[in-house]
Structure formats: C-alpha cells, structure tokens
C-alpha beads as a LAMMPS data file, in Angstrom:
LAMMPS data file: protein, C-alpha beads

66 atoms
65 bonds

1 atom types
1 bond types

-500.0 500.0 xlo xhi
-500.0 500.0 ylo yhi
-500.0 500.0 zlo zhi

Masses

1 110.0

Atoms # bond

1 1 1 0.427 -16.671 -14.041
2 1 1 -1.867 -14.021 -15.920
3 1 1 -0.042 -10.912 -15.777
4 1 1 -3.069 -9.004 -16.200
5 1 1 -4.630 -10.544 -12.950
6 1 1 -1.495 -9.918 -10.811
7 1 1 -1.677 -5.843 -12.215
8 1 1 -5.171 -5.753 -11.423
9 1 1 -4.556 -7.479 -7.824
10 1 1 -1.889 -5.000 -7.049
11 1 1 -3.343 -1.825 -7.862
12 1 1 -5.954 -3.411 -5.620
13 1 1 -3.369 -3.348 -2.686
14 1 1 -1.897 0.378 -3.904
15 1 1 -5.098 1.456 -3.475
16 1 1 -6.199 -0.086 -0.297
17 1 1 -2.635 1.231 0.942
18 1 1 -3.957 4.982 0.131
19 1 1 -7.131 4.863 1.684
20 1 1 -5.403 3.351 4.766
21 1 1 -2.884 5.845 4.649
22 1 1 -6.058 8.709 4.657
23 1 1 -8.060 6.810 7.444
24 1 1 -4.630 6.701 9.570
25 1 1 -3.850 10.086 8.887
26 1 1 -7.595 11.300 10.142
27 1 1 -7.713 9.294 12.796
28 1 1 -4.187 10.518 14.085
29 1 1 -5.673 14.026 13.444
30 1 1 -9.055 13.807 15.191
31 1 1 -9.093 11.101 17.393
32 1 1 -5.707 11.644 18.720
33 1 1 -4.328 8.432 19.205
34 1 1 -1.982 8.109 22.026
35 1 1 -0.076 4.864 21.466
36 1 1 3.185 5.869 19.165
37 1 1 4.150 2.218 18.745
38 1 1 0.719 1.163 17.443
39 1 1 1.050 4.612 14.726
40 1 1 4.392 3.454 13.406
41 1 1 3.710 -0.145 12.801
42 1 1 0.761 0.854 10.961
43 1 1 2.423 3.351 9.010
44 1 1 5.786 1.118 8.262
45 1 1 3.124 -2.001 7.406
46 1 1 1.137 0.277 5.035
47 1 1 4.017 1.468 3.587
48 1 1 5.899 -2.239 3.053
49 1 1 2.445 -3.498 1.134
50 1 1 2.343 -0.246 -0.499
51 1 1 6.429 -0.491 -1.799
52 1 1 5.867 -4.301 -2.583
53 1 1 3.046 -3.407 -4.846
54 1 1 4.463 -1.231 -6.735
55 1 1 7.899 -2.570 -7.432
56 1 1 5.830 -5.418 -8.468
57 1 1 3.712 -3.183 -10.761
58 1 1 7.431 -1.981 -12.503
59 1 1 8.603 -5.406 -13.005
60 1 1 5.886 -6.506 -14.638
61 1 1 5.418 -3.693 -16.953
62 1 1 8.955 -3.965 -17.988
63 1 1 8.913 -7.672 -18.391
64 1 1 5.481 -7.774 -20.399
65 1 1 6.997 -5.073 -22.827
66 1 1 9.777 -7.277 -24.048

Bonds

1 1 1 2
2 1 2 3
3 1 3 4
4 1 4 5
5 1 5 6
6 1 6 7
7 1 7 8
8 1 8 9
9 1 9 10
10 1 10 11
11 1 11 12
12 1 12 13
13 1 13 14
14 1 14 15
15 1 15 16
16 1 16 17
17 1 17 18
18 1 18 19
19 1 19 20
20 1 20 21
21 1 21 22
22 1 22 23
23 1 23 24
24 1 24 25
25 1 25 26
26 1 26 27
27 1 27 28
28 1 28 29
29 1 29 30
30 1 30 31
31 1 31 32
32 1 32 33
33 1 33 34
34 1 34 35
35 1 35 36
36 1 36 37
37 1 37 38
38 1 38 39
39 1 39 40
40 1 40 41
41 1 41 42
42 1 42 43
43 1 43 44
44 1 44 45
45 1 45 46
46 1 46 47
47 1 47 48
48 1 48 49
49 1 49 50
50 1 50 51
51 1 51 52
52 1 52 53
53 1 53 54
54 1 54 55
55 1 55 56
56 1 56 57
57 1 57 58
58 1 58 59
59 1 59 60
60 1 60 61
61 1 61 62
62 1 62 63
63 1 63 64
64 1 64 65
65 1 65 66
C-alpha cells in the first residue's frame, strides 16, 4: 500500500473530523439540540475517526522514516 495515499486519505478524515466537530459545536449552540444521547454518540464517533486517524498518521511517519 502507497504510504503517501493512506497520509493523504487520513488527513482527509482529520479534517472532516474538525469541521464536524465545528458544525456539532454550532448546532449545539444555536439550534439547541435537545436529545443528549444523539450529542454524545456524535461527539464519541467523531472523536474515534478522529483518534484512529491520527495514530495512524504517527505510525506511518515513524515507519516510513526508518
């Protein structure tokens, strides 16, 4: 597998996570969302991709330097 391509895919998916993370946040602040179960899973699913990306990203940057 091109390392390259997996780096590339996830800072992709750190990125996505962010913006999610800002849209969540906004919405929670202006449009007041009620259901508590439906905020966490978001948040804990955002931040799962989020973690998984980036472990991935310091793997492979230690791996390609050797």
């Amino acid at each position: 597998m091109n390392i390259q391509k997996l780096n590339k895919a996830c800072y992709t998916i750190c990125i996505v996570c962010i913006v999610l993370g800002i849209v969540l946040s906004l919405a929670m602040i202006w449009g007041e969302l009620s259901d508590d179960g439906v905020v966490l899973k978001s948040w804990l699913t955002i931040g799962v991709f989020f973690l998984g990306s980036a472990l991935t990203l310091s793997v492979n940057s230690r791996t390609s330097s050797q």
